[in-house]
KOLMARGU-765605 format. One line per field, with one value per residue: z, y, x of N, C-alpha, C, CB in turn; residue number from 1. Coordinates in steps of 0.02 Angstrom, whole numbers, plus 50000, padded with zeros to 5 digits. Glycine has a CB too. Layout:
<atoms>
n_z (Z:...)
n_y (Y:...)
n_x (X:...)
ca_z (Z:...)
ca_y (Y:...)
ca_x (X:...)
c_z (Z:...)
c_y (Y:...)
c_x (X:...)
cb_z (Z:...)
cb_y (Y:...)
cb_x (X:...)
nr (NUM:...)
</atoms>
This chain:
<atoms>
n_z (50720:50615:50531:50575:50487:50401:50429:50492:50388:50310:50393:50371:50212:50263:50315:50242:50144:50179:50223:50120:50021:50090:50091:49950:49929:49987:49930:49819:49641:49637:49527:49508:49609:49580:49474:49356:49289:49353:49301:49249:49352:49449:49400:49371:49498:49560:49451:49505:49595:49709:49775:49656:49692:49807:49793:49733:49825:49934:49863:49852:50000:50007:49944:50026:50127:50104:50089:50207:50249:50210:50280:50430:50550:50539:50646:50710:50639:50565:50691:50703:50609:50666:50703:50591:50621:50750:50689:50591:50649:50728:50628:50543:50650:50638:50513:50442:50556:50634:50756:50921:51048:51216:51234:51104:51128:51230:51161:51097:51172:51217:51102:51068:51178:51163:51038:51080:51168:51078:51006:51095:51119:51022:50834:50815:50730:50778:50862:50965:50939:51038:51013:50936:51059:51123:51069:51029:51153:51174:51084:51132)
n_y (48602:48578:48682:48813:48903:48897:49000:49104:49141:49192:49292:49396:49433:49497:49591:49663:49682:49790:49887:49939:49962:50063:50159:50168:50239:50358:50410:50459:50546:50708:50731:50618:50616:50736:50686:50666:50582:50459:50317:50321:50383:50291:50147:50232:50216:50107:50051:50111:50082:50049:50013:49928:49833:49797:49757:49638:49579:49551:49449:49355:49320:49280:49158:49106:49070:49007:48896:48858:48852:48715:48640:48652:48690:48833:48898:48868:48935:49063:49190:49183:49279:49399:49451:49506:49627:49669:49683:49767:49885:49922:49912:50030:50149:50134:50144:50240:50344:50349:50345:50288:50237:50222:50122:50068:49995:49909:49870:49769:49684:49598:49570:49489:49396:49321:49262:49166:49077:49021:48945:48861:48790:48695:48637:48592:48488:48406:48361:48274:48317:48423:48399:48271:48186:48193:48137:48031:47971:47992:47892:47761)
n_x (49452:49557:49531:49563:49655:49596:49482:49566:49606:49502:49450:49567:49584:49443:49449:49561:49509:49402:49459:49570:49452:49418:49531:49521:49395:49427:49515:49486:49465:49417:49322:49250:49186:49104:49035:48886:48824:48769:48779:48901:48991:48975:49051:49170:49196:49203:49299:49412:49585:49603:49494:49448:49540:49499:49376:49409:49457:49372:49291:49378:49394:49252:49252:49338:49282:49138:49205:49239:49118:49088:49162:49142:49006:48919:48885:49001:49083:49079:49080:49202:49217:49206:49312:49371:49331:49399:49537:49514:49482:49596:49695:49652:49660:49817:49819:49742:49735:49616:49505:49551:49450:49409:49282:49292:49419:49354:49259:49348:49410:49302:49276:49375:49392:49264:49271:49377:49323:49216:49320:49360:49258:49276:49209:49030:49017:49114:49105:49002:48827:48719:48573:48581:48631:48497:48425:48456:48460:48320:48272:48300)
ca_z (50729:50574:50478:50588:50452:50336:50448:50490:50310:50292:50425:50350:50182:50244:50340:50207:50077:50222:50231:50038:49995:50130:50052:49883:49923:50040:49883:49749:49621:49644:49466:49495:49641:49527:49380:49376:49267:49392:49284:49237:49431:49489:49350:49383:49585:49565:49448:49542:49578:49787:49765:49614:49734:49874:49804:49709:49892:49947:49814:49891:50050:50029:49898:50056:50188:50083:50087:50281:50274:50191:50320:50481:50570:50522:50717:50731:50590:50575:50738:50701:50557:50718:50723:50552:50664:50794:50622:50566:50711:50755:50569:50543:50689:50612:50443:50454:50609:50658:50850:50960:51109:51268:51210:51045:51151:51283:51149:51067:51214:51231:51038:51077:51207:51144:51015:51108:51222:51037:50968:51135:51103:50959:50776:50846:50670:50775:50928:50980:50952:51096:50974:50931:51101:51141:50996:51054:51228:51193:51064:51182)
ca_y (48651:48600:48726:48873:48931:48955:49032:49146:49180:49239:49363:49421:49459:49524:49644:49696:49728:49848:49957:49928:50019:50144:50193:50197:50276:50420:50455:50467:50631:50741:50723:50576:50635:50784:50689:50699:50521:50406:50240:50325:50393:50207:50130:50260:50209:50023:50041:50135:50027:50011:50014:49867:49771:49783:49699:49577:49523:49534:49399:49292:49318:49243:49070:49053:49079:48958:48830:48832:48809:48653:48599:48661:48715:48895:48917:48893:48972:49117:49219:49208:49332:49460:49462:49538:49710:49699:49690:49821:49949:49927:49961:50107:50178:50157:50176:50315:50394:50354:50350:50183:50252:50152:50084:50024:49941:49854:49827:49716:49649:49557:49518:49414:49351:49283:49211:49125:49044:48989:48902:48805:48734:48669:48625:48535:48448:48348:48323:48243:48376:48384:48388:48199:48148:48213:48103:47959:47948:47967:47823:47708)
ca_x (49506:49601:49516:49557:49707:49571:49457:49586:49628:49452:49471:49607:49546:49387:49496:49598:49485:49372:49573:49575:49396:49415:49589:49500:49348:49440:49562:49452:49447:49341:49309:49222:49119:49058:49002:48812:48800:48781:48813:48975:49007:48994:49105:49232:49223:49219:49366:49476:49611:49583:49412:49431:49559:49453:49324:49418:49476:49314:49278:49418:49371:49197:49254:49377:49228:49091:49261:49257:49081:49073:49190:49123:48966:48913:48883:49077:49156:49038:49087:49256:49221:49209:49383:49387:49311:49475:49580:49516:49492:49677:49741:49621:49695:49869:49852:49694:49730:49537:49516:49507:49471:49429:49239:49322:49446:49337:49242:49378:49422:49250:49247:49427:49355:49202:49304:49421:49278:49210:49371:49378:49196:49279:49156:48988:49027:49180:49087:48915:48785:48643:48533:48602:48603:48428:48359:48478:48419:48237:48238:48348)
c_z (50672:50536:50484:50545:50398:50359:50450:50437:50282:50311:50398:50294:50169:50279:50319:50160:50107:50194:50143:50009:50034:50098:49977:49895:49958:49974:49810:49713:49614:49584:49475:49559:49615:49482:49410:49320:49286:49380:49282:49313:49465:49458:49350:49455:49584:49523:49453:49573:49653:49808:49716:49664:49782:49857:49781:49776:49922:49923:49854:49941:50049:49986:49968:50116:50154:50078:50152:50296:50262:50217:50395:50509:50579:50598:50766:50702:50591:50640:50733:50653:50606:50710:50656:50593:50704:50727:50600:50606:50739:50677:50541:50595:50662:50561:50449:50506:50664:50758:50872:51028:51182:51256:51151:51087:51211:51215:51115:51091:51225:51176:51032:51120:51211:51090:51041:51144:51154:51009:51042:51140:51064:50891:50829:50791:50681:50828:50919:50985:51010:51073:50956:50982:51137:51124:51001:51124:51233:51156:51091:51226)
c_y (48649:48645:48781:48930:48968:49010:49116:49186:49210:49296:49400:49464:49490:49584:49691:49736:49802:49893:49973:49999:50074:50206:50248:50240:50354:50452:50460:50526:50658:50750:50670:50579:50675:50741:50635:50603:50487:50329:50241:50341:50320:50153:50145:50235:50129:50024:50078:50107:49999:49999:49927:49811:49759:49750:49655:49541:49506:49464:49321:49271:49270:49192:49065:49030:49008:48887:48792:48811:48761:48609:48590:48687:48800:48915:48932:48938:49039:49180:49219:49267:49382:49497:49498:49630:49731:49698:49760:49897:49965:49946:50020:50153:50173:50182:50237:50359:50377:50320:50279:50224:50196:50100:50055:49965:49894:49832:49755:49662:49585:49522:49459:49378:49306:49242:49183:49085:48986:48926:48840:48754:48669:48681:48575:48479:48367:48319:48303:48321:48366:48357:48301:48143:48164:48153:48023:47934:47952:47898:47769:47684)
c_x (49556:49584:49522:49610:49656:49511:49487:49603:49564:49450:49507:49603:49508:49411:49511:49554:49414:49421:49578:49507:49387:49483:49574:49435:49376:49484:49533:49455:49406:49319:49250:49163:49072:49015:48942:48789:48817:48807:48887:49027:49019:49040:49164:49251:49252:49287:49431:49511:49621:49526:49410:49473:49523:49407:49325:49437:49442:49291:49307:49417:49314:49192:49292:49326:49160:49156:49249:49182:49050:49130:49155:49060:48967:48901:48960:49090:49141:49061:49161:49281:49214:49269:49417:49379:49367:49529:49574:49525:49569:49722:49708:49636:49780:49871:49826:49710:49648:49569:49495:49519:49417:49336:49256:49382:49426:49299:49279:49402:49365:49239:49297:49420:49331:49244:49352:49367:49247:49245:49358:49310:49215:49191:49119:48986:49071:49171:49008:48888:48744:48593:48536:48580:48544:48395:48394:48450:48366:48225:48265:48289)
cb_z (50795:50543:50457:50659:50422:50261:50493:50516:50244:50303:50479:50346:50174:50262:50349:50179:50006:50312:50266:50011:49991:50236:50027:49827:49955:50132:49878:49752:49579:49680:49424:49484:49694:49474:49287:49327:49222:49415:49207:49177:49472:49496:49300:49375:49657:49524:49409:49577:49529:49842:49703:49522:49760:49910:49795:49650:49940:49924:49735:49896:50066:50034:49796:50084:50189:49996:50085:50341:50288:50117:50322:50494:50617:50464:50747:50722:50498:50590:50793:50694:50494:50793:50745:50489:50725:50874:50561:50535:50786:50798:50500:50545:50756:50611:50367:50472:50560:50588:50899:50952:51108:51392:51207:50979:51157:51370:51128:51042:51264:51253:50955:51088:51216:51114:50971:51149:51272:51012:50951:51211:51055:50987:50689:50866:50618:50772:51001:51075:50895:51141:50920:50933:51136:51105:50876:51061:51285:51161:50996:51237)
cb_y (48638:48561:48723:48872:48872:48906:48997:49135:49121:49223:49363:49386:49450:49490:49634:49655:49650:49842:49871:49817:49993:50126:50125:50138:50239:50400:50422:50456:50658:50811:50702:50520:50662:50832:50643:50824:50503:50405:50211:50393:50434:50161:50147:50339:50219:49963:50022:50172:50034:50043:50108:49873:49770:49838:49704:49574:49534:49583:49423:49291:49376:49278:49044:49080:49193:48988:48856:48896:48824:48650:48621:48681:48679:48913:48854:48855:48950:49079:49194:49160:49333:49439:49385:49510:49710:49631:49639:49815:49925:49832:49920:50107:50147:50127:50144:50302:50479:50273:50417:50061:50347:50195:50113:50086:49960:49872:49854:49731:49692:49588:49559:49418:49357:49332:49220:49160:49114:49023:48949:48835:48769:48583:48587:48561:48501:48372:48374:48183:48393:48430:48438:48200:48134:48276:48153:47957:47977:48027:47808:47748)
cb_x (49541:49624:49468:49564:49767:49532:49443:49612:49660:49402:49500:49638:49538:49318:49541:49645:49436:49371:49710:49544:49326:49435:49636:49485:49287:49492:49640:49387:49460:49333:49373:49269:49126:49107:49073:48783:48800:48731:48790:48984:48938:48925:49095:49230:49140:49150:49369:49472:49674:49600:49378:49461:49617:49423:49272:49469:49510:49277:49322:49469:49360:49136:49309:49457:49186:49043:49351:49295:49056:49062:49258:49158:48960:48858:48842:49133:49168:48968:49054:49285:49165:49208:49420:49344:49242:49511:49556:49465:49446:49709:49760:49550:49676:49903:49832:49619:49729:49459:49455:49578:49458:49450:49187:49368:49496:49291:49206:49415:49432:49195:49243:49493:49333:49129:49320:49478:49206:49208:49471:49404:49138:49298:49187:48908:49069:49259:49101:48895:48742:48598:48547:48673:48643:48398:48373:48558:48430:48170:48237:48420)
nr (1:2:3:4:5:6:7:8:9:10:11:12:13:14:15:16:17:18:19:20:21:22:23:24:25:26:27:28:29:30:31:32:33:34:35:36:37:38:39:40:41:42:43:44:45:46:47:48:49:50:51:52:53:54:55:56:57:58:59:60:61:62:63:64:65:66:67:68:69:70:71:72:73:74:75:76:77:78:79:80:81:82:83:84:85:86:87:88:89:90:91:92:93:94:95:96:97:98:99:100:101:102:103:104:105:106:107:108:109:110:111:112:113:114:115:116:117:118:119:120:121:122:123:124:125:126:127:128:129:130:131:132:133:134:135:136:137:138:139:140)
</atoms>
């Protein structure tokens, strides 16, 4: 559980930089949707400058995500990246306008849920796995 700051700081990140490339990809010029040379069409998208932050946070997002999992069991940490989806569905509804209507919000309900039922497992990293005591009590 000490690692859930950076867990959460993944979420966070992977959040932002979703809100980030949707910003940049929704405000792009139509200059750059027109033009018919695709190397130069994708050059112009990637460095458009919510489009280039977005995926530099992206970036940061996943050195802070390979951090947590050379702390913790990818069976924990992993499922808390859900919680990047209620992040986002709730500020795409403010910032975008986009609709949360009541299947977006049961479903979020079940994804905080499920993570909350997770965190209280704790890491199998900090407790006895079964797997452990399977292989302890048969060779006993």
């Amino acid at each position: 559980m000490k690692y859930i700051i950076f867990i959460l700081f993944t979420v966070a990140t992977n959040a932002a930089a979703q809100l980030m490339l949707k910003q940049g990809m929704t405000t792009l010029s139509p200059s750059v949707l027109t033009q018919e040379n695709i190397i130069l069409k994708l050059l112009m998208v990637v460095f458009s400058p919510w489009v280039f932050f977005g995926l530099a946070t992206f970036v940061i997002s996943m050195a802070s995500h390979m951090f947590v999992l050379s702390k913790v069991d990818l069976s924990f940490a992993y499922p808390f990246l859900s919680l990047a989806y209620v992040l986002v569905a709730v500020l795409a509804w403010q910032l975008f306008g986009e609709e949360l209507g009541t299947y977006k919000i049961a479903g979020i309900v079940f994804i905080c849920i499920g993570t909350v039922l997770i965190a209280q497992s704790g890491s199998p990293t900090q407790e006895t796995s079964i797997s452990q005591t399977t292989t302890e009590e048969y060779n006993s």
